[in-house]
Structure formats: structure tokens, C-alpha cells
Backbone as a chain_set.jsonl record, in Angstrom:
{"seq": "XXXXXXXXXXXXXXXXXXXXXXXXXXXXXXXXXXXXXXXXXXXXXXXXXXXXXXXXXXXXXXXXXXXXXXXXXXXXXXXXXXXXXXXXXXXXXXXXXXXXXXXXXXXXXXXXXXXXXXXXXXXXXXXXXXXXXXXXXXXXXXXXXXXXXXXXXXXXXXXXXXXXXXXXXXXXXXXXXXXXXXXXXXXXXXX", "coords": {"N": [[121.304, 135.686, 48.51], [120.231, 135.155, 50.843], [117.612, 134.795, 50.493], [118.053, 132.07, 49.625], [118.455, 131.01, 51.883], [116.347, 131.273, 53.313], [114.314, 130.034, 52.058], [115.685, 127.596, 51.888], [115.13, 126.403, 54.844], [112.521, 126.706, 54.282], [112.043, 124.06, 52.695], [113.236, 122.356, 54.335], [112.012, 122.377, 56.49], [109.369, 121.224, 55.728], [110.107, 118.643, 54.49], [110.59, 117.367, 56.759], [107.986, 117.163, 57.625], [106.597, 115.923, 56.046], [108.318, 113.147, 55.904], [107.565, 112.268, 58.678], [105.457, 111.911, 58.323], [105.517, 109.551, 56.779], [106.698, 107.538, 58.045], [104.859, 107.467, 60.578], [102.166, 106.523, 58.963], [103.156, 103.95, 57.496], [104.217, 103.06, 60.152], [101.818, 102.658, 61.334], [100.322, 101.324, 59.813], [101.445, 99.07, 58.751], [101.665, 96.863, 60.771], [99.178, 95.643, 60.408], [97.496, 92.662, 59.43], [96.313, 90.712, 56.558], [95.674, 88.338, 56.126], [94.679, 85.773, 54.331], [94.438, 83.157, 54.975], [95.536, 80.097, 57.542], [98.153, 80.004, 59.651], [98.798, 77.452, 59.605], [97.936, 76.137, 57.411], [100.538, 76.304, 55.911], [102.035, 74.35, 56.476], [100.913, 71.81, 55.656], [100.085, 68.288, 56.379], [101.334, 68.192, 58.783], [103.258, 69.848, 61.12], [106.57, 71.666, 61.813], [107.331, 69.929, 64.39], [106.138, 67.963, 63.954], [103.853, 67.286, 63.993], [100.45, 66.523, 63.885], [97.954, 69.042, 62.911], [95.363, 70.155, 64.933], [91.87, 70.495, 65.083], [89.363, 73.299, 65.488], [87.632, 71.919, 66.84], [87.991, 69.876, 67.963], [89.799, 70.516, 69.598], [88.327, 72.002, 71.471], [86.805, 69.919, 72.568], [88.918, 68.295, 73.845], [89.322, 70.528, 76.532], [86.898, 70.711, 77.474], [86.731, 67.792, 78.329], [88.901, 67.754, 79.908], [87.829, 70.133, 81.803], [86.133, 68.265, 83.016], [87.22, 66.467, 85.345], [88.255, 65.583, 87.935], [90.037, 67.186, 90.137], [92.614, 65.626, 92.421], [92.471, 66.064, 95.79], [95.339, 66.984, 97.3], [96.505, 66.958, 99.626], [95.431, 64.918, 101.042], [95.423, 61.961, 102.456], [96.369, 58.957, 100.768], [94.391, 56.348, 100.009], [92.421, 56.896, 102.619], [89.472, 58.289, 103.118], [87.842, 61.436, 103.45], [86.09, 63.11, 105.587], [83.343, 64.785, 107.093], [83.203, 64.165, 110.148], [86.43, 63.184, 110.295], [87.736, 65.534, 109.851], [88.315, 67.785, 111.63], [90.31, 66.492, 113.169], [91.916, 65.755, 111.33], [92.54, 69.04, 110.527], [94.179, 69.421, 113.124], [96.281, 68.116, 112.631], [98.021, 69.227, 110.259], [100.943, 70.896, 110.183], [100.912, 73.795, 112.077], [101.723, 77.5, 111.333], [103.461, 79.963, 113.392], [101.632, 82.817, 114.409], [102.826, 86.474, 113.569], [103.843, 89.129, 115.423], [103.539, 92.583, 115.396], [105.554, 94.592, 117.633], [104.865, 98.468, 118.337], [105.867, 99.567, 120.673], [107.789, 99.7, 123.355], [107.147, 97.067, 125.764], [106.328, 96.828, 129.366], [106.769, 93.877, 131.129], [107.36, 93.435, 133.697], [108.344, 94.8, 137.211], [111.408, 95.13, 136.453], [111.923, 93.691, 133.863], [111.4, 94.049, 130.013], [109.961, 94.13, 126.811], [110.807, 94.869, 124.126], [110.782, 97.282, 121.187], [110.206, 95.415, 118.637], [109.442, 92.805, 115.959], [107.907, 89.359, 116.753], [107.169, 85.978, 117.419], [104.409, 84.407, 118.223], [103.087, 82.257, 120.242], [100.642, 80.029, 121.743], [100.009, 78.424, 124.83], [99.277, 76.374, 127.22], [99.673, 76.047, 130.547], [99.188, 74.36, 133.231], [96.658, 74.154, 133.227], [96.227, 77.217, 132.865], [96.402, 79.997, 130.259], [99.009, 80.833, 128.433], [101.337, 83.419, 126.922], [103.473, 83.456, 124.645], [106.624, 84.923, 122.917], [108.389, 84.735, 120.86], [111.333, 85.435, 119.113], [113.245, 84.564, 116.398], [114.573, 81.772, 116.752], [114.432, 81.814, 119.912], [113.035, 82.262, 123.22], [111.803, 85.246, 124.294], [110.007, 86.341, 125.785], [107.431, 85.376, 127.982], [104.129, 85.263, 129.06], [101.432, 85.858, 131.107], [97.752, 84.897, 130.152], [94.452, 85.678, 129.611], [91.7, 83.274, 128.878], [89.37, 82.809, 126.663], [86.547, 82.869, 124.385], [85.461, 84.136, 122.593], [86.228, 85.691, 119.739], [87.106, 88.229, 118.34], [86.424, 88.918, 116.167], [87.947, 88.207, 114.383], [89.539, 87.324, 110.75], [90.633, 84.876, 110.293], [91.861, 81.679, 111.723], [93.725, 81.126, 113.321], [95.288, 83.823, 114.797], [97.167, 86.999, 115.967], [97.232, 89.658, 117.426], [97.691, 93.374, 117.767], [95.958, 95.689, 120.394], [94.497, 98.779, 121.056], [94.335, 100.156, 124.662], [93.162, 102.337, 125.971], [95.637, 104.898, 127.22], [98.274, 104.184, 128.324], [98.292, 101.265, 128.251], [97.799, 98.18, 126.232], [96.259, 95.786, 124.408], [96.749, 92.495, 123.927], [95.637, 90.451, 121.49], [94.861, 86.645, 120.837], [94.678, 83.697, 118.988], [94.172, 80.4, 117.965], [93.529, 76.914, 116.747], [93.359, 75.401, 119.634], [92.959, 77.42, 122.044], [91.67, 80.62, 122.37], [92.765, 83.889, 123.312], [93.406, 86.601, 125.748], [95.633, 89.464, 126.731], [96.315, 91.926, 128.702], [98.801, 94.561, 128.756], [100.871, 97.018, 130.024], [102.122, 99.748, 128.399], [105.747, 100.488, 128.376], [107.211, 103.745, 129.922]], "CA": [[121.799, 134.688, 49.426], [119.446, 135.619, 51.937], [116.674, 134.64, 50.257], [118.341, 131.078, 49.728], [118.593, 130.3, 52.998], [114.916, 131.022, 54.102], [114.053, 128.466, 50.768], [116.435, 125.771, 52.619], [114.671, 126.329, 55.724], [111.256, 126.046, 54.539], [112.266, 122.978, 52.588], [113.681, 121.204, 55.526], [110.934, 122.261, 57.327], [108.252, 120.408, 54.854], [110.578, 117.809, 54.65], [110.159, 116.808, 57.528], [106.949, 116.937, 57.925], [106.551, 114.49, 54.92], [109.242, 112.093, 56.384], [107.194, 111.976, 59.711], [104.025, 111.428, 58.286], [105.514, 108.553, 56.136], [107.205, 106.846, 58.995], [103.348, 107.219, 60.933], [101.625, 105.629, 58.073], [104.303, 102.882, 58.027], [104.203, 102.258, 61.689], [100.015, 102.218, 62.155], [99.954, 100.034, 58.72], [102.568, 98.165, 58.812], [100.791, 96.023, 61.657], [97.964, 95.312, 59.91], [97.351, 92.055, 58.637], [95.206, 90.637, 55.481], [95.906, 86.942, 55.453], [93.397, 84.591, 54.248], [94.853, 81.524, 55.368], [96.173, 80.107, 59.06], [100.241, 79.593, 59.828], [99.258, 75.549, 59.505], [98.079, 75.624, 55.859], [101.597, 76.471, 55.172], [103.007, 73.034, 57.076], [100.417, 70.768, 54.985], [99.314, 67.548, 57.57], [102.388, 67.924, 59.467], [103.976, 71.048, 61.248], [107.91, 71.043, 61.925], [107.677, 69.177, 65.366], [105.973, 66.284, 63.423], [102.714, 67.162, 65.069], [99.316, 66.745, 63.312], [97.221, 69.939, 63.587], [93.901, 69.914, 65.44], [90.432, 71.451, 64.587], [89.084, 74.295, 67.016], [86.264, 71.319, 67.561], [88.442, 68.711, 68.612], [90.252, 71.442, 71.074], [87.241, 72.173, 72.61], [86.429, 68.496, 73.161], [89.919, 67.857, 74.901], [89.527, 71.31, 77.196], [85.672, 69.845, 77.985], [87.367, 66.568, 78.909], [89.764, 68.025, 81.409], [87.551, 70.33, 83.458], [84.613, 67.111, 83.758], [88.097, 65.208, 85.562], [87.965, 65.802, 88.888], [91.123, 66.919, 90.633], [92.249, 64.788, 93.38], [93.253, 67.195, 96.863], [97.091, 66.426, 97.384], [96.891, 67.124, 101.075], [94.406, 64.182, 102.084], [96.765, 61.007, 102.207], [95.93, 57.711, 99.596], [93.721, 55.259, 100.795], [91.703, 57.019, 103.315], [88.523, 58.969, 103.005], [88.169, 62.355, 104.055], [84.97, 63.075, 105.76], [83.124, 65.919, 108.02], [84.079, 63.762, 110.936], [87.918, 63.803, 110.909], [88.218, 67.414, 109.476], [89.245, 68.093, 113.031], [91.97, 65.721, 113.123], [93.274, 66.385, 109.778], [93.647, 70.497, 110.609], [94.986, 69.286, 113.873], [97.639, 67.418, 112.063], [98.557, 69.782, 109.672], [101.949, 71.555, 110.779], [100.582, 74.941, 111.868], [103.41, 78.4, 111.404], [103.276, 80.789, 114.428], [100.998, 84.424, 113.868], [103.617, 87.051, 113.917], [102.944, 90.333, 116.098], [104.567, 93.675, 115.392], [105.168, 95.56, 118.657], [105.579, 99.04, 118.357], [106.487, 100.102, 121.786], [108.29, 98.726, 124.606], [106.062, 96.629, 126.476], [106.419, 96.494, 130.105], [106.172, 92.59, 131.437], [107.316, 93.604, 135.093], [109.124, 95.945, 137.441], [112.573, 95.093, 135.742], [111.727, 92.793, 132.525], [110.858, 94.805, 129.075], [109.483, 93.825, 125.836], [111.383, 95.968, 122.978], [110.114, 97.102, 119.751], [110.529, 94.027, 117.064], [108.462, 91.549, 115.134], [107.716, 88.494, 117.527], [106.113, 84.905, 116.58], [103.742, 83.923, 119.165], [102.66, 80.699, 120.767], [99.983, 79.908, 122.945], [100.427, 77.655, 125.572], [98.745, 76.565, 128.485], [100.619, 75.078, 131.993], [98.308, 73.962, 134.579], [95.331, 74.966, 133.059], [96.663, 78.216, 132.732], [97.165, 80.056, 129.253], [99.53, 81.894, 128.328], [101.628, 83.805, 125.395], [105.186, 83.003, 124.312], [107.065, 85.77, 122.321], [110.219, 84.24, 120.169], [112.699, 85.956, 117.643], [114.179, 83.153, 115.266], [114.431, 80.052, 118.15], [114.498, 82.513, 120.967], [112.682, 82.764, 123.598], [112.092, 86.408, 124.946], [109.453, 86.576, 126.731], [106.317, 84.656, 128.814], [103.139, 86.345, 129.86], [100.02, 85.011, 131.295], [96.644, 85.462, 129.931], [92.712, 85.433, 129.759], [91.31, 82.266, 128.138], [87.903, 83.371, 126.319], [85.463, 82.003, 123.859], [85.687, 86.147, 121.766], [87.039, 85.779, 118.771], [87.245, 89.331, 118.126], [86.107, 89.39, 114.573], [89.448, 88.004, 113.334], [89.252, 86.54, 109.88], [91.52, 83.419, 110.203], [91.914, 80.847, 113.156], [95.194, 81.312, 114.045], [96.234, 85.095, 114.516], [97.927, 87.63, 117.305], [97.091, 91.481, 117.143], [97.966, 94.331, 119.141], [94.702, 96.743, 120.034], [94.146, 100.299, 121.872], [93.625, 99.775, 125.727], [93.837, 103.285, 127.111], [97.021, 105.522, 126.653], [99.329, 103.429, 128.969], [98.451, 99.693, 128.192], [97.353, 97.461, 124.926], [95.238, 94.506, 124.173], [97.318, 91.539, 122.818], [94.506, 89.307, 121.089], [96.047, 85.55, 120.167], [93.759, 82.844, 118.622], [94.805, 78.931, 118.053], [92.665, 75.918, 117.414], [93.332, 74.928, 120.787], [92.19, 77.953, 122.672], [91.727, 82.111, 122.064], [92.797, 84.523, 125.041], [93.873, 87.821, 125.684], [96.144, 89.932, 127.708], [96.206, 93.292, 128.774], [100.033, 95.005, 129.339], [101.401, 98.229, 130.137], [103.519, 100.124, 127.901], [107.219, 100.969, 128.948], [107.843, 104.601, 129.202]], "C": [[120.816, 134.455, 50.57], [117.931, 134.895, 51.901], [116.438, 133.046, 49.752], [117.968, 130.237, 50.712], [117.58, 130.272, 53.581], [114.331, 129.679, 53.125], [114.477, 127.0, 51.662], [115.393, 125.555, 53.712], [113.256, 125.859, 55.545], [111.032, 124.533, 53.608], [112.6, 121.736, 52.967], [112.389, 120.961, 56.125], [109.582, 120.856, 57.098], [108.835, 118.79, 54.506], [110.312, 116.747, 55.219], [109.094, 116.071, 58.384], [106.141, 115.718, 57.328], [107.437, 113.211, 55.338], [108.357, 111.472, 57.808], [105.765, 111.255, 59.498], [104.296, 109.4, 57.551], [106.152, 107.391, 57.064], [105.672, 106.607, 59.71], [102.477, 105.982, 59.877], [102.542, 104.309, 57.8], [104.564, 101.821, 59.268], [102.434, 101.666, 61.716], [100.096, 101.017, 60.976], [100.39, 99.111, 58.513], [102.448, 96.585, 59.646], [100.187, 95.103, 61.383], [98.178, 93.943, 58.983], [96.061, 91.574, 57.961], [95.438, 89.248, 55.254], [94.524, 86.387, 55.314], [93.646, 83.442, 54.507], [95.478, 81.655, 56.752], [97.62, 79.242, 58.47], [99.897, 78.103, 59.203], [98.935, 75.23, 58.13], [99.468, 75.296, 55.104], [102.769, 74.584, 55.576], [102.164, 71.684, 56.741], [100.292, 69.871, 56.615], [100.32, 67.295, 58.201], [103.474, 69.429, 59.73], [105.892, 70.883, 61.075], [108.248, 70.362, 63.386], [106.829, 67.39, 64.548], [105.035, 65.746, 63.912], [101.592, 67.175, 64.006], [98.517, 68.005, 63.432], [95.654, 69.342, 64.122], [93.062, 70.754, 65.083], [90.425, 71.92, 65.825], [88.188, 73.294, 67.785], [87.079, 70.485, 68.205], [89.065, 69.459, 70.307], [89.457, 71.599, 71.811], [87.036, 71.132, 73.523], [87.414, 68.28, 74.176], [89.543, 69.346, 76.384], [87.933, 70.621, 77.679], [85.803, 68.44, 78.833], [88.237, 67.293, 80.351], [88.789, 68.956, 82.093], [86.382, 69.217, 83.686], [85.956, 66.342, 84.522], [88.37, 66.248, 87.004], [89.563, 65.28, 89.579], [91.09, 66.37, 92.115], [93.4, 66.164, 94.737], [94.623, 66.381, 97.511], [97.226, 66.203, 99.584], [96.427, 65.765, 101.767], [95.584, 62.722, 101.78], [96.032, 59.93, 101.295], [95.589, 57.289, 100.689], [92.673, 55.331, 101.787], [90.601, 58.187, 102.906], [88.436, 60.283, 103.447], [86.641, 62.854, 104.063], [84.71, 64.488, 106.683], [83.946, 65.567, 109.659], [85.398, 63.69, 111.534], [88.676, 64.506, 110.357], [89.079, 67.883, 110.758], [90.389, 67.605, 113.237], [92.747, 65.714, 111.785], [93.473, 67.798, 109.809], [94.728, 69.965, 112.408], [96.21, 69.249, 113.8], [98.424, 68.065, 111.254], [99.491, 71.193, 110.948], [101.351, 73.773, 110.894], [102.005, 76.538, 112.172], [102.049, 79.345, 112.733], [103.057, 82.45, 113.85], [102.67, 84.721, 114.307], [102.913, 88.395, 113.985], [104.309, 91.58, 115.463], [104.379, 94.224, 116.734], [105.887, 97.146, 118.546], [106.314, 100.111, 119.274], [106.862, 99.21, 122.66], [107.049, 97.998, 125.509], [106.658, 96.507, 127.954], [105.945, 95.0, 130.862], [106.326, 92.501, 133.292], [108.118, 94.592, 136.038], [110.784, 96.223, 136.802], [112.663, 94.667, 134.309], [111.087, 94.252, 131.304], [110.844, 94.183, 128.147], [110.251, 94.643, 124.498], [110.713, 95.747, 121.978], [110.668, 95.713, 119.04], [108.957, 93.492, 116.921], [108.822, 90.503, 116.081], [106.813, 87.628, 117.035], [105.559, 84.538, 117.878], [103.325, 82.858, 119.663], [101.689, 80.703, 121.782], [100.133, 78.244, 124.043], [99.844, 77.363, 126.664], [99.461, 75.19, 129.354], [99.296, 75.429, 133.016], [96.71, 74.639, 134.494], [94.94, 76.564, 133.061], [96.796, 79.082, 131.522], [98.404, 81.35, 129.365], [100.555, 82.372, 126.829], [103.138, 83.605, 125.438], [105.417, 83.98, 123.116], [108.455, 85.114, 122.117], [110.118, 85.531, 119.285], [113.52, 84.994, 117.27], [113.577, 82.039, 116.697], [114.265, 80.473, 119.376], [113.369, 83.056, 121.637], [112.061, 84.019, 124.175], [110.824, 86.766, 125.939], [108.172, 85.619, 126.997], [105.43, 85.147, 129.361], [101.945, 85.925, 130.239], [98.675, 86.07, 130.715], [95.598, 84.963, 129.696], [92.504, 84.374, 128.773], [90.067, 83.005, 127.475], [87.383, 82.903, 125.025], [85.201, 83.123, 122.49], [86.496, 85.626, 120.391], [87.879, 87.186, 117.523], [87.998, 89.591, 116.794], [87.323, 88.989, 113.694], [88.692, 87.01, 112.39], [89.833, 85.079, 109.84], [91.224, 83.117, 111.525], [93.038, 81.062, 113.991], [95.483, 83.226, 113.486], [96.53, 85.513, 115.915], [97.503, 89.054, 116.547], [97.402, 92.185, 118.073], [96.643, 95.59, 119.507], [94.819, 97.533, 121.082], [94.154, 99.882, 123.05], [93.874, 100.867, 126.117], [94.871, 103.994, 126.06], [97.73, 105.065, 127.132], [99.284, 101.921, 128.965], [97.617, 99.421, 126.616], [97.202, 96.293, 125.339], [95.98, 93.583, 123.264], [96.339, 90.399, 123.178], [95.388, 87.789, 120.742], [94.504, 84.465, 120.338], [94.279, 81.408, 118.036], [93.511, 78.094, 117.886], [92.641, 75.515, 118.962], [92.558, 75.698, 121.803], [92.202, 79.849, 122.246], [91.92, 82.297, 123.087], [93.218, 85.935, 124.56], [95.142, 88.167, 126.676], [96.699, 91.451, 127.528], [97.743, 93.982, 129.203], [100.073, 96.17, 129.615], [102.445, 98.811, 129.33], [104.454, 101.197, 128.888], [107.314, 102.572, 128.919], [109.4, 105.195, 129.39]], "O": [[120.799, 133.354, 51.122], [117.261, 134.536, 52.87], [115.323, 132.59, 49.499], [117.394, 129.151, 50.638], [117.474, 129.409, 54.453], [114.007, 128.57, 53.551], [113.922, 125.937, 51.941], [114.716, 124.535, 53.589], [112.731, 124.982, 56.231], [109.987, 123.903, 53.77], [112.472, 120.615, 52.475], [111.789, 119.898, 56.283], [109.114, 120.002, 57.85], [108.047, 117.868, 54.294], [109.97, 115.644, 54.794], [109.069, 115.153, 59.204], [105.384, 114.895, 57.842], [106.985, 112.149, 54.91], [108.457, 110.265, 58.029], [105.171, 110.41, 60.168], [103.593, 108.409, 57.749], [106.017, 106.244, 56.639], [105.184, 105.512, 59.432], [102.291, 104.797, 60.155], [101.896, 103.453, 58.404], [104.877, 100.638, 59.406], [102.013, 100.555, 62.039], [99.926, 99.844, 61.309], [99.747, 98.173, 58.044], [102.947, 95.516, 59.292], [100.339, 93.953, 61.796], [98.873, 93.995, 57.968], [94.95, 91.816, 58.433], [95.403, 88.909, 54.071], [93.536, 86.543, 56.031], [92.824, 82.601, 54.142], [95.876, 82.72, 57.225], [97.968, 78.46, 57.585], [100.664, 77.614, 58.373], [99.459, 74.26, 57.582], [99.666, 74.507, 54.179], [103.752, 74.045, 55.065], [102.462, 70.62, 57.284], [100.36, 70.432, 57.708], [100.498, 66.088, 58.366], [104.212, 69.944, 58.89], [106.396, 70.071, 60.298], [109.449, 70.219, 63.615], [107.057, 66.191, 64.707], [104.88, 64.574, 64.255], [101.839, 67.965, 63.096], [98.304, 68.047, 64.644], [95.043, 68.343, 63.74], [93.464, 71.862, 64.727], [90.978, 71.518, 66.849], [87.901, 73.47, 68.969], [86.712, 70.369, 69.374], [88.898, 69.152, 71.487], [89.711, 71.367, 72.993], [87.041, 71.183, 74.753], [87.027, 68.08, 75.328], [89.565, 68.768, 77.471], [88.149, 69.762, 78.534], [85.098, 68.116, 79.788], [87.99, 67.183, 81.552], [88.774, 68.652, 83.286], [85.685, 69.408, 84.682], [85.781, 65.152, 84.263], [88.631, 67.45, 86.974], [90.125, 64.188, 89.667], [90.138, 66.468, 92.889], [94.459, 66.775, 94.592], [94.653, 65.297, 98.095], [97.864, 65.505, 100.373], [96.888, 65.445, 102.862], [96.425, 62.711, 100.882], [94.847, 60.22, 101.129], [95.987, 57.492, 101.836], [91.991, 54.337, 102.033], [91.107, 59.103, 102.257], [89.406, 60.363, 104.202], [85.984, 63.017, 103.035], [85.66, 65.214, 106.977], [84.822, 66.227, 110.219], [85.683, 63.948, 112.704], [89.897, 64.4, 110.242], [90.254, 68.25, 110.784], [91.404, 68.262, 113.471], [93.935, 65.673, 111.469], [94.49, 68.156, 109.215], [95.906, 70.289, 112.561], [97.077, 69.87, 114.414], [99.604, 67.716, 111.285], [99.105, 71.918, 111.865], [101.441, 74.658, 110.042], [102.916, 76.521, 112.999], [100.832, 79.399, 112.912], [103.837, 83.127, 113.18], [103.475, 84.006, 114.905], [102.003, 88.844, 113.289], [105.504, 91.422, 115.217], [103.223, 94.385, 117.127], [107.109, 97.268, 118.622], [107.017, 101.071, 118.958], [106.376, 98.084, 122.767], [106.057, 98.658, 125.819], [107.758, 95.962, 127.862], [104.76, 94.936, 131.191], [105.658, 91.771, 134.024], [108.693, 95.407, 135.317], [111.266, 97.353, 136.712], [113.449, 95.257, 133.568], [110.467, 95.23, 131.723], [111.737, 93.337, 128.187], [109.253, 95.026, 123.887], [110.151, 94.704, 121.646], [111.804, 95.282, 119.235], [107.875, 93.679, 117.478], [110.011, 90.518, 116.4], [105.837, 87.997, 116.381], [106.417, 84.336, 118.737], [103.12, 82.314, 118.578], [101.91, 81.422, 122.756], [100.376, 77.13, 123.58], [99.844, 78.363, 127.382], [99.681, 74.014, 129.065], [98.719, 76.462, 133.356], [95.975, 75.271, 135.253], [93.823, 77.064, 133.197], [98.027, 79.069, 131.506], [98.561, 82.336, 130.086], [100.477, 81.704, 125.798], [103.788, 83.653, 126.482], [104.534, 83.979, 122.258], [109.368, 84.991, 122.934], [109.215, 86.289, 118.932], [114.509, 84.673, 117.929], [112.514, 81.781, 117.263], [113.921, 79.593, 120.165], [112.703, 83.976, 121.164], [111.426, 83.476, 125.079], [110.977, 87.577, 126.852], [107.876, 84.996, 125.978], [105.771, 85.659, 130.427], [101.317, 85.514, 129.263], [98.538, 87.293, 130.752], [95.577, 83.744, 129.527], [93.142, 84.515, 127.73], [89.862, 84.075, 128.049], [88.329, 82.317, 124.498], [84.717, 82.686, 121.446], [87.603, 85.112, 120.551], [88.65, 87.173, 116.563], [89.08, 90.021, 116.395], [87.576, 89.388, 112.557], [87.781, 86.233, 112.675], [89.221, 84.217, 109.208], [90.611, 83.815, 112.333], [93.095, 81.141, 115.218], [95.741, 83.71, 112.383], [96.307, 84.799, 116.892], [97.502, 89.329, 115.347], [97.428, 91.751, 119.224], [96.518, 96.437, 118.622], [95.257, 97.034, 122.119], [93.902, 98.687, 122.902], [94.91, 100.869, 126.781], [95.013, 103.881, 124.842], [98.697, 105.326, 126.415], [100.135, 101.299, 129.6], [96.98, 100.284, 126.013], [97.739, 95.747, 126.302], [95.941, 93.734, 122.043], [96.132, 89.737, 124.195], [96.565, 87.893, 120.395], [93.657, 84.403, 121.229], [95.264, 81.731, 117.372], [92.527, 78.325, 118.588], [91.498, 75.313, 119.371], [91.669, 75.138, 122.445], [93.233, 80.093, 121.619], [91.602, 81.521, 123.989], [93.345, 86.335, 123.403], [95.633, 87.265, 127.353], [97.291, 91.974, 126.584], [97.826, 93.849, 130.424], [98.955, 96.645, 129.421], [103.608, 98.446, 129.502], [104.19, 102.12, 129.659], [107.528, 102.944, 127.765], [109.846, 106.021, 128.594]]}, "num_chains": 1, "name": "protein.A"}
């Protein structure tokens, strides 16, 4: 009996091993194709949409045709030209969105007023020849701060941005850049 049951065992065993291999060979080969002909021989001069097939040469020709066709830029309006000249007045015109700053400490703006952590969209602004920075949340005002006009662009990649940079251990450098004008301003953080 004994000597049964090791038999079963190494018969399962080998079994298995043969079942696994034949499932392997099955799966890798199984893949593999050997056709000598393409899908469209089988749909003669007419597939089932009722389409003619095309040669690889003719495909080429149409994909050669479309990139020599010269797309037209959606932004510039019909009818008018778009030249070096009023580049300036066409970014002018385009609706520009407001940088957004992260702050991540309280900012002090005066002996009572504070700045709280959040995300803030910025605006620059200048009154009386003055600039200065505007801090919203959604439509909201929150705060008004005057600051340095300057000519620096301090290496920012885009035209329009706002950053927050090092000044010290008790104040930071809020950078803000605009076609209109770049500036700075130096605050104090809250403690």
C-alpha cells in the first residue's frame, strides 16, 4: 500500500510537470503568426465599410501631403496679419490668469494686519506711480502691500510669475513679474 502511494505521488508529480510545460509551449506559440497574406486579401476590392483599400505608396503620398499644408495659428484673428510689430499688442490682449504664490508662514503686513498660510493669486498694480502687490483667495481681496519696481528679472523662466525667496531668518523676498512691470517686496514673517 505504501509503496502505492509514493507511485501516485511521483506520478502527479511528473504530471504536472508535463501539463505545465504543455500549457508554456501553447502560450509562447500560440502567438506566433505565419500568414502569407494581409487581412484585405480576404475582403477582395472592397472591405466591409465599402472602403477601397490603399497601397503603402499611396499612404505615404497622402501623409506627405498633409505635413507640406501649413497649419493656420487659431489665436491670430481672420483677416489681419500678424507681424513682429503688433506681437506686443496681441500678448497684451490676450486674457492673462494671475501667478499663484504659496505662503508658508504667516506674513506680517503691519503692527495688527497678518497674512496666513494659504495659496494666494497675485496682481500687480500700480496707483500713483506706485507698484504694488494684491493677494486674493477666489474674488477676495486679502491683502495690499507696496513694492520695489525694478528692471531684475530674477532668472524666472516665464513673464508672468510670483515666488517667495530666503531674506534672512525673520523676513522673505516676494518676487512678482507682469508684462507691465517686475518688482519686489521684502516682509517680515509673523511669529
Amino acid at each position: 500500500m505504501i509503496g502505492l502511494l509514493i507511485r501516485k505521488k511521483h506520478y502527479y508529480k511528473y504530471m504536472r510537470k508535463i501539463i505545465v510545460i504543455i500549457f508554456a509551449l501553447l502560450f509562447f506559440t500560440g502567438n506566433a503568426s505565419f500568414a502569407d497574406t494581409d487581412i484585405w486579401d480576404y475582403f477582395g476590392d472592397q472591405n466591409v465599410y465599402g472602403q477601397k483599400p490603399v497601397s503603402d505608396k499611396e499612404f505615404e503620398q497622402a501623409l506627405e501631403s498633409k505635413k507640406k499644408k501649413k497649419k493656420r495659428d487659431k489665436n491670430i484673428p481672420k483677416g489681419e496679419e500678424f507681424h513682429q510689430s503688433n506681437e506686443t499688442q496681441f500678448i497684451k490682449e490676450t486674457e492673462e490668469e494671475m501667478p499663484v504664490l504659496c505662503v508658508p508662514a504667516n506674513i506680517k503686513l503691519s503692527e495688527t494686519e497678518i497674512l496666513p498660510v494659504g495659496h494666494y493669486q497675485v496682481a500687480g498694480e500700480k496707483k500713483n506711480g506706485k507698484p504694488y502687490l494684491k493677494f486674493y483667495q477666489a474674488h477676495y481681496l486679502m491683502a495690499e502691500i507696496p513694492a520695489v519696481e525694478t528692471h531684475d528679472d530674477f532668472n524666472q523662466e516665464t513673464v508672468h510669475f510670483v515666488n517667495l525667496l530666503e531674506n534672512g531668518d525673520k523676513q522673505v523676498k516676494i518676487i512678482f513679474g507682469s508684462l507691465d512691470f517686475n518688482a519686489y517686496s521684502v516682509v517680515n514673517i509673523a511669529e
